[in-house]
C-alpha positions as CSV (number, residue, x, y, z in Angstrom):
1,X,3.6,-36.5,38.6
2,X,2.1,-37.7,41.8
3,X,-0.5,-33.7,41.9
4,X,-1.9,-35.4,38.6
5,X,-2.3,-38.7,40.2
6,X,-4.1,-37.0,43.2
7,X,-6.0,-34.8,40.9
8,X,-7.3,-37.7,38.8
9,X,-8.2,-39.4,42.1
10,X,-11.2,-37.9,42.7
11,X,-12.6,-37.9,38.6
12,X,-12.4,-41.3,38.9
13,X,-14.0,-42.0,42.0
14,X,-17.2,-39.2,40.3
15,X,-16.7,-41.8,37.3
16,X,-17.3,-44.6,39.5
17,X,-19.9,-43.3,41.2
18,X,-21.8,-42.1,38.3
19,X,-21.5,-45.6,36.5
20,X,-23.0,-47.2,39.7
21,X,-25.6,-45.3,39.7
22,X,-26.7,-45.4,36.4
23,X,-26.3,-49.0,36.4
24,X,-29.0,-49.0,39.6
25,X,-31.0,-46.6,38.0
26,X,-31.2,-49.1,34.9
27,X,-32.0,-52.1,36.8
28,X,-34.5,-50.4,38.9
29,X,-36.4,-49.3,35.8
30,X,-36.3,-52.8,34.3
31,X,-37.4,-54.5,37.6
32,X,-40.5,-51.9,37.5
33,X,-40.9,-52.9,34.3
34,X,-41.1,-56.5,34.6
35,X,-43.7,-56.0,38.2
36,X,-45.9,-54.1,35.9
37,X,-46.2,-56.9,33.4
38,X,-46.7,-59.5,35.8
39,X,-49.4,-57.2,37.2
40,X,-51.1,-56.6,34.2
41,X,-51.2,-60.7,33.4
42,X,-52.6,-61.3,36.5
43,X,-55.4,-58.9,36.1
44,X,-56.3,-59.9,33.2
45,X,-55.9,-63.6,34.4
46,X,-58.5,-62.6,37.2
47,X,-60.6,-60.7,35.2
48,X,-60.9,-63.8,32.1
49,X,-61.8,-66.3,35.3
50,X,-64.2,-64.0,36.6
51,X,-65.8,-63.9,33.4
């Protein structure tokens, strides 16, 4: 009983891992996403005043 304990150990610290990094990854992407759209308004904010 306590091998299959230690054995699982390990999966679930992978599991963990993997979980925290997708979660990163996911937030990362939707923080880029949300500079690029603030970017693009502000261009085009610039670019209608310049006009």
């Amino acid at each position: 009983m306590l091998q299959k304990a230690r054995a699982a150990f390990p999966l679930a610290k992978v599991r963990q891992r993997a979980f925290e990094g997708a979660f990163f990854s996911v937030a990362m992407i939707a923080m880029a996403g949300w500079v690029y759209f603030i970017a693009l308004l502000l261009v085009r904010f610039f670019l209608w005043f310049l006009s």
